[in-house]
C-alpha positions, -999 to 999 in steps of 0.1 A, spaced: 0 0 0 13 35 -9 35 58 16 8 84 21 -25 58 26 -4 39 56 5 70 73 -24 99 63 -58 84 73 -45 69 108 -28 101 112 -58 121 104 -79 99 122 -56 107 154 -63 141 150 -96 142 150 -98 118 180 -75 142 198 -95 172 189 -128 160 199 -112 148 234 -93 181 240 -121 202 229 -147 187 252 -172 182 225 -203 162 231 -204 130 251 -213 105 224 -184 121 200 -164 119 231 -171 84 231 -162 77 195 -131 95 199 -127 70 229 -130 42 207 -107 52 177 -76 55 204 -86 29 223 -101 -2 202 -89 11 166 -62 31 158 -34 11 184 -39 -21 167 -48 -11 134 -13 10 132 8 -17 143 -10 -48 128 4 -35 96 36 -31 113 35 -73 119 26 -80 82 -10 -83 62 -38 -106 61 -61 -115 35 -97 -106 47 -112 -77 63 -122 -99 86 -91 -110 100 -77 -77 101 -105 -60 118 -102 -91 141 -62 -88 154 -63 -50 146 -92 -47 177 -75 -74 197 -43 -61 195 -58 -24 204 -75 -35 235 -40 -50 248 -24 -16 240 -51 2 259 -49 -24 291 -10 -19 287 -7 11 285 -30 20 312 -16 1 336 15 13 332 0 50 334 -12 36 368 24 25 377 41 57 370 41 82 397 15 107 400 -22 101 397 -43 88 365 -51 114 345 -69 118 310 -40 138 297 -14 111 310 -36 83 295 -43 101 264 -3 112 258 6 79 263 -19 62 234 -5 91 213 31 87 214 25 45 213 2 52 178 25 73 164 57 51 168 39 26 151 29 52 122 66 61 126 79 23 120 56 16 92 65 49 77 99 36 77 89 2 64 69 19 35 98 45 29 122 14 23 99 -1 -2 96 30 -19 133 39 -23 140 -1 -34 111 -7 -62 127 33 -76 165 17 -78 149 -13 -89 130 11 -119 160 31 -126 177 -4 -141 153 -9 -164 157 4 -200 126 24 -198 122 61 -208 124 84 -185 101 84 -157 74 110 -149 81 118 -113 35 117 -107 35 94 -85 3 79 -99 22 75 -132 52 58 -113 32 34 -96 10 25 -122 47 15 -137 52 -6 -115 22 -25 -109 28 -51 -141 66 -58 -123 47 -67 -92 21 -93 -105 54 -106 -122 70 -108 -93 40 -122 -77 34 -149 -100 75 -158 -98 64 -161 -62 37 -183 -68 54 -204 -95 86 -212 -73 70 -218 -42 87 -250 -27 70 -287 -33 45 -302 -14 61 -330 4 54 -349 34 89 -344 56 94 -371 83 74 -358 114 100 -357 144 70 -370 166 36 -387 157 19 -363 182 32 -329 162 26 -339 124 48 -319 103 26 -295 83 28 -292 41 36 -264 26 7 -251 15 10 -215 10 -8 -187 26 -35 -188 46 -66 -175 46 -73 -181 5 -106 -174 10 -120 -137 1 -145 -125 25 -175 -126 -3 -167 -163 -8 -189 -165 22 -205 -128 22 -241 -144 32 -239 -168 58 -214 -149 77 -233 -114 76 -264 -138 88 -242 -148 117 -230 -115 127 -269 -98 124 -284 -126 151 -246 -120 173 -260 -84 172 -298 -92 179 -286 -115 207 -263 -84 230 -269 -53 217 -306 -42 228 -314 -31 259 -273 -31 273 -277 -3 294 -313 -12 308 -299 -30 338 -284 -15 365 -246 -23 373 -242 -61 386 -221 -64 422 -190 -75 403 -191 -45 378 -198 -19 405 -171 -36 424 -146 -31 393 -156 5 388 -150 14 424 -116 2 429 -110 19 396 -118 49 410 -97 40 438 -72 37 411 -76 70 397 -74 86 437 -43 77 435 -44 40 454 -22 22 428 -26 -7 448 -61 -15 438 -49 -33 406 -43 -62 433 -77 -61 454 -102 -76 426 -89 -115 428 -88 -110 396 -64 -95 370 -65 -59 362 -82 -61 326 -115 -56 338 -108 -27 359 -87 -14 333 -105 -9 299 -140 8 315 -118 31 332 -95 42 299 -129 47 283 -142 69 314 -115 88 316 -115 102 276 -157 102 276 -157 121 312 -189 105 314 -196 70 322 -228 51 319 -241 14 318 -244 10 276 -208 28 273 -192 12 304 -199 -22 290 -195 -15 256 -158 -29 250 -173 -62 265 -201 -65 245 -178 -57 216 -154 -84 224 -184 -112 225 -197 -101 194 -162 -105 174 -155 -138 198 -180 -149 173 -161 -139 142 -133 -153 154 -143 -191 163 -158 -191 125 -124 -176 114 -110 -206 133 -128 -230 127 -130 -222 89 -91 -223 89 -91 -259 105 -117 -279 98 -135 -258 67 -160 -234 60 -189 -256 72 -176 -260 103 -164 -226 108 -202 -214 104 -213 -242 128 -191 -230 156 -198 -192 152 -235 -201 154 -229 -224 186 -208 -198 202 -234 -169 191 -263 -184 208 -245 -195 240 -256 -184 271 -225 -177 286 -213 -158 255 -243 -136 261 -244 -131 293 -208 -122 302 -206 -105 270 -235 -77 284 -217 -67 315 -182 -53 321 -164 -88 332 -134 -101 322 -147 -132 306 -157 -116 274 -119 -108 271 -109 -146 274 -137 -155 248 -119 -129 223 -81 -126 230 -77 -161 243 -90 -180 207 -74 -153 188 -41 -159 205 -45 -196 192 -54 -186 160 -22 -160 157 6 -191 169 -20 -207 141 -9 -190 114 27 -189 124 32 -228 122 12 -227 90 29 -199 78 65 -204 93 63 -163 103 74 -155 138 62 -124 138 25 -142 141 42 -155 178 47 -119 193 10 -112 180 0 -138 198 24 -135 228 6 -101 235 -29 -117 230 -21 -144 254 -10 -124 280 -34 -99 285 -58 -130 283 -38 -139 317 -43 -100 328 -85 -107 326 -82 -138 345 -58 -163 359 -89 -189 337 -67 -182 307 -37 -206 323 -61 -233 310 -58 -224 271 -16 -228 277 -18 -262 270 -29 -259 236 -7 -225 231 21 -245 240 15 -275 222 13 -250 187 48 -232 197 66 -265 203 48 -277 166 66 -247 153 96 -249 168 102 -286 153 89 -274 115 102 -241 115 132 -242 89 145 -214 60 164 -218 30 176 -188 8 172 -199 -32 196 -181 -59 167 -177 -79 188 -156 -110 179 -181 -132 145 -180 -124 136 -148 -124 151 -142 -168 130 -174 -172 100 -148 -167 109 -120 -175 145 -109 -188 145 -73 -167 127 -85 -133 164 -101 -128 185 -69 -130 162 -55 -102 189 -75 -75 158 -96 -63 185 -127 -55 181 -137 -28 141 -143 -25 134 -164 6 108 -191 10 97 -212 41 94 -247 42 94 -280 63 130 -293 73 150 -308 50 171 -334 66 171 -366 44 180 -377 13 143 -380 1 141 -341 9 173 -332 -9 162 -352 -41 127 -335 -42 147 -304 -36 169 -309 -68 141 -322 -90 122 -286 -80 153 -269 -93 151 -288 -125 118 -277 -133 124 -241 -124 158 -242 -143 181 -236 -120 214 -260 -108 210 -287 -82 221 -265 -56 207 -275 -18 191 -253 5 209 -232 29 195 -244 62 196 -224 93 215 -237 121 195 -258 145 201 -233 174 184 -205 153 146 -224 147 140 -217 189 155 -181 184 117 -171 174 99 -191 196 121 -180 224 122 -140 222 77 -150 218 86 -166 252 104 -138 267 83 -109 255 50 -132 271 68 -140 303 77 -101 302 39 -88 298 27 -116 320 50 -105 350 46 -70 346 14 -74 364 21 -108 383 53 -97 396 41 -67 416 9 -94 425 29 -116 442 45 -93 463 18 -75 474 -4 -83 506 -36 -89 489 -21 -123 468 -15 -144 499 -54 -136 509 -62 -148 474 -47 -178 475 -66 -184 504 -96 -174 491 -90 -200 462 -78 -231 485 -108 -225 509 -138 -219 486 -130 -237 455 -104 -262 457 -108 -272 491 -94 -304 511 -103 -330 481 -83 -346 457 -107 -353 431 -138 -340 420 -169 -340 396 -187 -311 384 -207 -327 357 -236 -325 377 -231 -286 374 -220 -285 338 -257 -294 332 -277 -274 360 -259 -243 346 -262 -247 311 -299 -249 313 -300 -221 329 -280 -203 311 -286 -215 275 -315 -236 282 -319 -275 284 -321 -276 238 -284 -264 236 -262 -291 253 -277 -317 236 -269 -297 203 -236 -296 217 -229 -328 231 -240 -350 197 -215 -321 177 -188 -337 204 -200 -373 199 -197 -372 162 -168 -352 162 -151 -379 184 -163 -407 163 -151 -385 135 -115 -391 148 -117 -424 159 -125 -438 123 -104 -417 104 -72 -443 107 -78 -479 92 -58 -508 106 -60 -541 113 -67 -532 148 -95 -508 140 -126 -531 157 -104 -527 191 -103 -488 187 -135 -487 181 -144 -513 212 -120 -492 233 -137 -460 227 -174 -475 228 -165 -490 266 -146 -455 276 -180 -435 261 -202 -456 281 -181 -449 314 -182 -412 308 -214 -416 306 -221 -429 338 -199 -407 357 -225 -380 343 -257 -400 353 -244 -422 381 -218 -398 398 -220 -419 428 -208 -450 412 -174 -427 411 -171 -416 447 -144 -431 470 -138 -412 503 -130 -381 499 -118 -386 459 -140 -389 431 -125 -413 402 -144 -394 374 -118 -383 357 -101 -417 348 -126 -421 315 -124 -389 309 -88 -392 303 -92 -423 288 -113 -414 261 -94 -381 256 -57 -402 252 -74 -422 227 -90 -393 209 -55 -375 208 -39 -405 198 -61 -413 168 -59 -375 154 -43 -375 123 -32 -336 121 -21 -303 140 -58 -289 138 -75 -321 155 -52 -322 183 -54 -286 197 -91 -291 192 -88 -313 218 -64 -296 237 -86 -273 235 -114 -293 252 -96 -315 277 -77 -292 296 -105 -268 303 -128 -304 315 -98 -316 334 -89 -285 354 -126 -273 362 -147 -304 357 -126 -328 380 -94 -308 399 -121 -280 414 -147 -284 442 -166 -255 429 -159 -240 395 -193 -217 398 -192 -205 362 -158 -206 357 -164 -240 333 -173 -212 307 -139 -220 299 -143 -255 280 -171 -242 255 -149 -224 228 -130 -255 225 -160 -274 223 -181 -256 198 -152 -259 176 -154 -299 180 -190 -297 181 -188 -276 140 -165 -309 132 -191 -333 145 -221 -314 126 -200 -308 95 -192 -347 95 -230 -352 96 -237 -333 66 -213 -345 41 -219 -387 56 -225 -408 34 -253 -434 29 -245 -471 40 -273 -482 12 -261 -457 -21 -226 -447 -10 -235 -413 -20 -237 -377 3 -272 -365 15 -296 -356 -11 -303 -319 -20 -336 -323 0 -323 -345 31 -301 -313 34 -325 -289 37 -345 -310 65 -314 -312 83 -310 -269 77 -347 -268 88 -344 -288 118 -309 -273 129 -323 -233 125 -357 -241 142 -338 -262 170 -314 -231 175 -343 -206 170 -359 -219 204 -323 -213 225 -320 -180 206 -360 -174 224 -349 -185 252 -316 -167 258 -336 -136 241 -362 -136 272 -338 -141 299 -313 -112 290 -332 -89 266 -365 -82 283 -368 -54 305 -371 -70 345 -408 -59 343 -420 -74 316 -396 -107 325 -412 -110 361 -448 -106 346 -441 -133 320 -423 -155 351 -455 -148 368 -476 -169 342 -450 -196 332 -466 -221 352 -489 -246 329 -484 -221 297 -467 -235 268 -435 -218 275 -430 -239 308 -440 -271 283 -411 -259 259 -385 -247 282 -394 -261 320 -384 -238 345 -375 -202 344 -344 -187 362 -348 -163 389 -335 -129 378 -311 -128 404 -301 -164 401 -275 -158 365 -254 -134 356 -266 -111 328 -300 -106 346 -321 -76 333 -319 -61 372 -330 -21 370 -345 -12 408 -337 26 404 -305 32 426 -302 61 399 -326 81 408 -315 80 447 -280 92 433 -296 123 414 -322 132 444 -290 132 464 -273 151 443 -298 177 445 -295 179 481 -324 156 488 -325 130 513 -289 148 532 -267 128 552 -254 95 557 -270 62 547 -277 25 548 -287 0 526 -313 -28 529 -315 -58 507 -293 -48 484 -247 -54 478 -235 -30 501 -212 -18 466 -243 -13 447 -256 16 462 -221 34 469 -211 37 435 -250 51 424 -241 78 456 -211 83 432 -186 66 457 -200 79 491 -194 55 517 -222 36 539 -225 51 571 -207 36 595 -235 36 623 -266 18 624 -290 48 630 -282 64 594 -303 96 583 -318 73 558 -323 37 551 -328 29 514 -345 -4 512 -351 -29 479 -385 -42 479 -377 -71 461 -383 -105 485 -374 -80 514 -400 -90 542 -384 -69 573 -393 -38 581 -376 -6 594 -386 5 634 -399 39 644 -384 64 646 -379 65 609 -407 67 587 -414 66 548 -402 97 533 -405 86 497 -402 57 468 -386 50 439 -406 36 412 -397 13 380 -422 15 354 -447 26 378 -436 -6 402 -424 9 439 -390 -7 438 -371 10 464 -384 30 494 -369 57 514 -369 56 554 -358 92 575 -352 96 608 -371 130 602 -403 114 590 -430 136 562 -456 142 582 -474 146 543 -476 119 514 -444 105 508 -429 115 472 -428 89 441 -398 92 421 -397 76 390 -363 64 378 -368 67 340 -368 106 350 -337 109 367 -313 85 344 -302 112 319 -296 135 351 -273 108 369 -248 100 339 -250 138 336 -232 140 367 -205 104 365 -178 121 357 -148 105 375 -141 143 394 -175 138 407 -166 100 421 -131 116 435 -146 142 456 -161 119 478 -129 112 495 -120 149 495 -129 169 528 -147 204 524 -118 219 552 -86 209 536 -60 208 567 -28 186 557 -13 175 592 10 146 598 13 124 627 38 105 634 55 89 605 27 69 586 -4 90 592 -16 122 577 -49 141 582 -56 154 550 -89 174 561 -124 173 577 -162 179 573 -182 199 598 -220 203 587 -223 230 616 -201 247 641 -234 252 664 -251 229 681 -277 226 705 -267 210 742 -277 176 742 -279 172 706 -251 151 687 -225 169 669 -215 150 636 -174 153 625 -159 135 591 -122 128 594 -101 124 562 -69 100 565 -42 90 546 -15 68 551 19 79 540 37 44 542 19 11 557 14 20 596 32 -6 620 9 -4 651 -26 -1 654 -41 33 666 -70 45 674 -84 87 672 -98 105 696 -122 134 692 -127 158 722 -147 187 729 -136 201 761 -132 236 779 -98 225 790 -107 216 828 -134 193 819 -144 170 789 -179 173 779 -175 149 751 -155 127 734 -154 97 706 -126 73 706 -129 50 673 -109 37 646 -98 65 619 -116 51 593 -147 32 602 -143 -5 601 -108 0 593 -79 -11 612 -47 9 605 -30 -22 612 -42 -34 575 -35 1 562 -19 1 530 11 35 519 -13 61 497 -47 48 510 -74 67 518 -107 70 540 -131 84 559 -141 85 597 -172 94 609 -178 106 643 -206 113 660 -204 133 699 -232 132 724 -233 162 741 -245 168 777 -277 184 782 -260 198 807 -237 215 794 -233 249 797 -238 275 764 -205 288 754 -175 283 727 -152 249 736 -127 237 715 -129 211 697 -95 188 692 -85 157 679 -55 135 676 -43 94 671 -32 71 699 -12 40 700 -46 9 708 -24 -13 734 -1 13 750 -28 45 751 4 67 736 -5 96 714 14 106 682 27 139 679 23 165 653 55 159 626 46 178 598 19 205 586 -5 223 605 -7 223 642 19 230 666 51 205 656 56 180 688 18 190 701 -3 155 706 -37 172 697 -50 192 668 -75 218 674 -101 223 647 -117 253 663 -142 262 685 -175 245 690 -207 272 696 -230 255 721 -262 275 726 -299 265 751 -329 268 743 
């Protein structure tokens, strides 16, 4: 591609991304902007710096996967450097990383350029006109020359001696991807419209889920400056990570936009198991799998919220695909591609360990094929065309399988024959240099991977992981068998038609494989693998059989079957297929107590078995006529296959699409209607992830926000993190006599005890969903407050300034005690009060490094002879500085009683930290205050009488 088209239109497109961002236009161009720096341009840029692919699909594929590693990257190394996370910082950063790629291709392009001119300038051709339209119109008839030199002296097909019988040595068979993308223009635009029909409507109906409210708050824990939330999810940082990029360039933030990347990863998960599967097994199956995959439940589900499994389902396939192409294609640069994809696969999820098997298994295939010979093609290039050889092109180099035998070296010379050129043998690499590749891939993984890991392991919050992990989900066992929930949660979460779709896909699939080899010892294969299918069987309907002790022996079949499976496999594509499969089953369906959803990780593997199985059916063969189904027995088995996945596409469609209203009102009449005949039981809408769940938490944030309902607050019936981050980060009160409870209706039979009384409601599509309790009851009606009013006013107001000034005090003070402790400020609603009445103080802390002892603070107010009240608690409520962490942040609430009788007058009001076991105050170090005094006065109190 020309000079200016590589380096122009990305260029421009920069520009424009970085004006509309800088010049704070509107928040949906915002948003676009957003996208074009973080999901486009990164990958785009520098996927051309890695070489080209044939389809727009592919492209658009790697070019968005390689763009959301960029922005996870690039932000978490934004969040390593000192200083806060800041838009300009983030947005400097994705600048100077798009350019350098510009930069290097420029280069690339430049270097082309300047060898096809000296290349020109040798043929006897007139003078050139220096248009460049003219010159490369010149020298597009010497490119298809050389390209059809290319294509005419491409080395023979041969079968070299595999080194192993499990890594089958792959043929040369030229580039990938020879199909154009309108080979198969109708069937894969079919499969991308129902992807869209299944994920895009209604995303931001439903309110945030606890897990994506939980991921947005420590990011803006992140963003306060408290670096060291990367490590508090359990999780990697990847779905902290990407939201926040995107909140940070939009300044707004709302459900749709927040989960937007997610979504966008499960829709082109789709693309990518048909690209997959196409490439493997053929188009067939390739449009059997991307239909499996687009109708899955867990697809849809975690595709529709921000969670980090939507990355696996993307970057983790596509990383197969990339190492793929690179044994096919003997390119190392497909191993970096897919170094990067792997490893921020790992950053989502520590899940993504399971797809390293497979990963593995294609590198090591590489590394044993992987071979390059440099042909002295002179001779071949005046066979074509007399000039192309003055152009220097001698040394053209072509990949190929090792040649180490005799065989090889003959087939080698009789190519040369036919091309006209000497006997001459290759010139082999040395056998040091075929791991070079594979071993910089390695490092540069092991290098991302560690750059989050690393700084994991040494922090506090790993060794309560690991806990976490050995206590709720491996447990004491040995063994295990999850079957049992493989099929509870696939009917719920793709209803009870879809696993037998999948299951007979894996069944002929596997038979597939076991009859593909002929011997004299095929009726013991096929005895061997009838007795193993009818053991797997029973560990799924007789799981007791299976139990010993405390061990479960259901894996043994399992891993039977799957040995003999791998063994029979004739090819490269068949085995990681498998790999793909077994590890996945292995590690979640037998080595974990409880997986929970986490088996989401076998389906991509198996949908791609199951589009072999399917594809196997369609092209079989009668046992009567010896002859492929007729034209019409194909169009039953079309019929049947579309209507069957037409009734999981209803059902996945009602579950996740509907608003919660109209769900719960259908739910309400399921029993003895022809839906419960069809589909059996619904699931509860807070029993799956995905749930259509809206109660109206947004319209408490806006009423708030316009100083309604003042004061701290409680929740009731609800995740605590739920209704902190739609109070746009406020904290729960940390007392249980709040100025307001807000209570969920939903299945919430208590009720809250005089002296609060019902001050208003929040309504869902005329539905009371949440109801508001205050200590200073309405002595009137209480208020309705319908949520679809106050939405547009809430994501008015998310800006991430808006989240961070709930951990910044209105009187800034900036005092340090001691060593590890700094009051950063405080909040005093009123310097007057009434005797007897409570006086209400918020402390702001920070710690400066880790603090080594526990202390407690102390709030006084006191005329100096006597104290008339006083609060000793910990800084920050529920907080023990003893698990304080250096740069973190909080607030204290304190709450004084005062006598009734005390006196009216002025008393100051001081407060200060104390060491818990040895009642020894700190002393002022730094700031304001006296230096060395162990108080710090605030000011004075006004206490007045009625």
């Amino acid at each position: 591609m020309p000079l200016l088209l590589h380096l122009v239109w990305p260029l421009l497109l920069l520009f424009i991304a970085d004006g509309l961002i800088l010049g704070h236009a509107p928040t949906e161009l915002r948003y676009v902007a957003s996208l074009l720096l973080l999901a486009v341009l990164p990958g785009w840029v520098w996927l051309s710096v890695f070489g080209k692919l044939n389809t727009v699909i592919e492209r658009s594929l790697f070019a968005i996967g390689l763009s959301f590693s960029a922005t996870i990257y690039i932000t978490m190394l934004a969040v390593y450097l000192p200083g806060p996370l800041t838009a300009n910082r983030l947005l400097i950063m994705l600048n100077l990383f798009i350019l350098t790629g510009g930069l290097i291709r420029g280069f690339q392009e430049y270097h082309w350029f300047r060898h096809r001119w000296l290349s020109l300038s040798k043929l006897n051709l007139p003078k050139p006109n220096w248009s460049i339209a003219v010159l490369f119109n010149r020298l597009r008839p010497h490119s298809q020359l050389l390209r059809q030199f290319q294509k005419n002296t491409s080395p023979p097909q041969n079968r070299w001696l595999s080194l192993s019988k499990l890594i089958p040595l792959r043929q040369a068979q030229g580039t990938l991807g020879e199909f154009k993308s309108w080979d198969c223009l109708i069937p894969v635009t079919l499969l991308f419209l129902l992807t869209l029909a299944l994920r895009l409507p209604n995303l931001g109906y439903a309110e945030f889920h606890e897990d994506e409210a939980e991921a947005l708050m420590l990011g803006v824990r992140v963003l306060q400056g408290e670096d060291y939330a990367l490590f508090l999810h359990r999780k990697g940082p990847a779905q902290m990570l990407l939201p926040v990029a995107f909140w940070l360039l939009t300044e707004r933030i709302t459900e749709s936009m927040a989960r937007f990347p997610f979504v966008l990863s499960s829709i082109l998960s789709v693309l990518t198991m048909f690209v997959l599967g196409r490439h493997w097994f053929g188009l067939t199956a390739g449009l059997i799998s991307g239909l499996l995959w687009a109708v899955n439940g867990y697809s849809i589900a975690f595709g529709r919220m921000v969670q980090y499994q939507a990355v696996i389902f993307f970057l983790g396939p596509l990383a197969i695909y990339s190492l793929y192409l690179a044994h096919k294609q003997s390119q190392p640069r497909w191993l970096y591609l897919s170094a990067i994809l792997l490893a921020t696969s790992l950053l989502a999820h520590f899940d993504a360990l399971l797809l390293l098997p497979v990963a593995g298994y294609l590198l090591v295939a590489y590394s044993m094929v992987s071979a390059t010979y440099t042909c002295h093609s002179e001779r071949c290039l005046r066979r074509i065309h007399p000039k192309v050889a003055e152009w220097g092109l001698f040394n053209l180099r072509f990949q190929s399988d090792m040649a180490q035998t005799m065989t090889e070296a003959k087939d080698f010379n009789e190519h040369n024959r036919m091309v006209g050129e000497e006997s001459t043998p290759p010139t082999l690499i040395q056998p040091w240099m075929r791991y070079l590749s594979p071993l910089f891939a390695l490092i540069l993984f092991v290098m991302l991977v560690t750059s989050f890991y690393i700084p994991y392991l040494l922090d506090p919050e790993f060794s309560n992981t690991t806990q976490y992990l050995s206590e709720s989900r491996i447990k004491p066992g040995l063994l295990y068998n999850n079957l049992w929930l493989l099929r509870r949660l696939d009917a719920e979460y793709s209803s009870w038609f879809y696993l037998p779709l999948l299951v007979g896909g894996l069944m002929m699939g596997s038979g597939m494989l076991l009859r593909q080899q002929r011997s004299t010892r095929t009726w013991l294969i096929y005895g061997s693998g009838a007795v193993l299918a009818t053991l797997c069987l029973t560990t799924v309907w007789q799981p007791t059989w299976w139990q010993m002790g405390m061990v479960n022996m259901a894996l043994l079949p399992w891993l039977g079957i799957g040995g003999l499976l791998f063994w029979q496999a004739t090819n490269l594509e068949q085995r990681s297929v498998l790999l793909m499969v077994g590890m996945p089953l292995i590690g979640y369906g037998f080595l974990v107590d409880d997986p929970r959803t986490h088996l989401y990780i076998i389906y991509p593997g198996a949908v791609l078995l199951a589009g072999v199985g399917w594809q196997s059916l369609l092209g079989y063969r009668t046992p009567v006529f010896q002859k492929n189904w007729s034209f019409n027995a194909r169009i039953v088995l079309a019929l049947i296959g579309c209507g069957w996945l037409g009734l999981i596409s209803g059902y996945v469609g009602l579950i996740y699409l509907t608003p919660e209203s109209t769900f719960l009102a259908i739910r309400g009449q399921w029993d003895d209607s022809i839906g419960e005949l069809i589909y059996d039981d619904l699931p509860k809408p807070r029993g799956y992830f995905g749930y259509p769940k809206r109660e109206g938490w947004k319209a408490i944030g806006a009423l708030r926000a316009e100083e309604n309902y003042q004061g701290d607050f409680r929740s009731v019936n609800e995740d605590f993190i739920v209704p902190i981050w739609y109070n746009y980060g406020q904290a729960r009160s940390c007392y249980d006599t709040p100025a307001h409870f807000f209570v969920r209706l939903t299945d919430y039979a208590g009720e809250i005890a005089p002296p609060y009384q019902l001050s208003g409601s929040v309504t869902r599509e005329t539905e009371s969903r949440i109801e508001i309790y205050s200590a200073m009851g309405q002595t009137h009606q209480p208020n309705r407050y319908p949520v679809e009013s106050y939405i547009k006013q809430f994501d008015q107001q998310a800006t991430p300034q808006r989240f961070i000034q709930q951990a910044q005090p209105s009187q800034p003070v900036g005092t340090q005690f001691g060593e590890a402790i700094r009051l950063t400020g405080y909040d005093l609603p009123s310097a007057t009060v009434q005797a007897g009445e409570i006086l209400a103080l918020n402390l702001y802390w920070q710690a400066t490094t880790a603090p080594t002892n526990s202390y407690r603070a102390f709030v006084h107010l006191t005329d100096g002879t006597t104290l008339w009240a006083q609060q000793d608690d910990n800084p920050i409520c529920r907080l023990p500085t003893s698990i304080w962490r250096g740069g973190q942040q909080g607030m204290g609430q304190f709450r004084l009683q005062l006598n009734p009788d005390m006196p009216a007058g002025r008393y100051p009001l001081i407060i200060g930290l104390y060491q818990a076991d040895t009642l020894t105050r700190l002393t002022i170090t730094d700031g304001a205050g006296q230096i060395g005094d162990d108080f710090l006065w605030l000011g004075d109190i006004r206490v007045v009488r009625e």
